[in-house]
Every structure is written in structure tokens, then in C-alpha cells.
N, C-alpha and C positions, 0 to 999 in steps of 0.2 A: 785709189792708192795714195797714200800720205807722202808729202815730198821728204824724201831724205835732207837736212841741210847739214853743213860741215859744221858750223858752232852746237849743232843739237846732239847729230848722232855721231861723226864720223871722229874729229877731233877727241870725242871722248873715248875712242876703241883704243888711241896711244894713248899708254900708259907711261909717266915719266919716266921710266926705263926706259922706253922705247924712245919717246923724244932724244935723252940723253945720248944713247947708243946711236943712235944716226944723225946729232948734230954736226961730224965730219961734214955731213955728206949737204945735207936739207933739214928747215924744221918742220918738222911733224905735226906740229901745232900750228903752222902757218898757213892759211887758205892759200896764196900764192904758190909756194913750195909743194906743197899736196898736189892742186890740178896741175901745175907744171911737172911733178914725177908720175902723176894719175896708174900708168899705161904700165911703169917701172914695180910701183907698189902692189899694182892689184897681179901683176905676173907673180910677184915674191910670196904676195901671201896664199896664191892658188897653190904653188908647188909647197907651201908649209915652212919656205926656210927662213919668213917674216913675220912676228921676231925671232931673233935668232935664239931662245930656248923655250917655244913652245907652236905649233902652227895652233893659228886663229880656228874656234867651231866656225862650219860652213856657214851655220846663220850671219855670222861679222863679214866673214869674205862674199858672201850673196849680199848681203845690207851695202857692199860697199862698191861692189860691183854694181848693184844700182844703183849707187849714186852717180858711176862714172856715167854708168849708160845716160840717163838722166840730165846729165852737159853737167854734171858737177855744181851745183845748186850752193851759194851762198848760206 
């Protein structure tokens, strides 16, 4: 199995909308911000309400989930 990294796969699933709409919060684009919300993010996009006008295919939210499983891979 091929490693998932956040500059390869994971960073590119937010699309600047997305970044945009939750830099309140965290940035999306950030590797720190990411595995520090990890746990936050991957709850939102299983139930569909991340982002907020469209839920992610399963393949992004599987993709991404393993990367958490994974210790969240640089």
C-alpha cells in the first residue's frame, strides 16, 4: 500500500473554498492545523456536513481516513 502524504494527496482534497470557509477556525492547508483537527475533520466529512455544500465521495473520506490511521504521514 502506497503512503498517503498531506503535500501529495490530502492538502489537495481542500479546495480554496474550503480553506477559505474555515480559516475562522484552522488552515486546511496547513500540516500542523490538519493532524491537530485530524479526529474533528474526519468525524465532519463521514457524517457529509464537511464541506459545507457538498459531502466528500467515500473514496476522499476512505483516502483520508487512512491517512489518519496511518499517524498522519508528512
Amino acid at each position: 500500500m502506497e503512503t498517503i502524504g498531506f503535500e501529495e494527496q490530502i492538502k489537495m482534497m481542500f479546495r480554496p473554498r474550503d480553506q477559505q470557509s474555515m480559516r475562522f477556525a484552522f488552515d486546511l492547508w496547513s500540516y500542523d492545523d490538519v493532524t491537530a483537527h485530524a479526529d474533528d475533520i474526519l468525524a465532519r466529512v463521514r457524517e457529509g456536513t464537511m464541506p459545507c455544500d457538498r459531502p466528500w465521495p467515500k473514496e476522499q473520506v476512505d483516502t483520508f481516513q487512512n491517512w489518519v490511521a496511518a499517524g498522519k504521514p508528512r
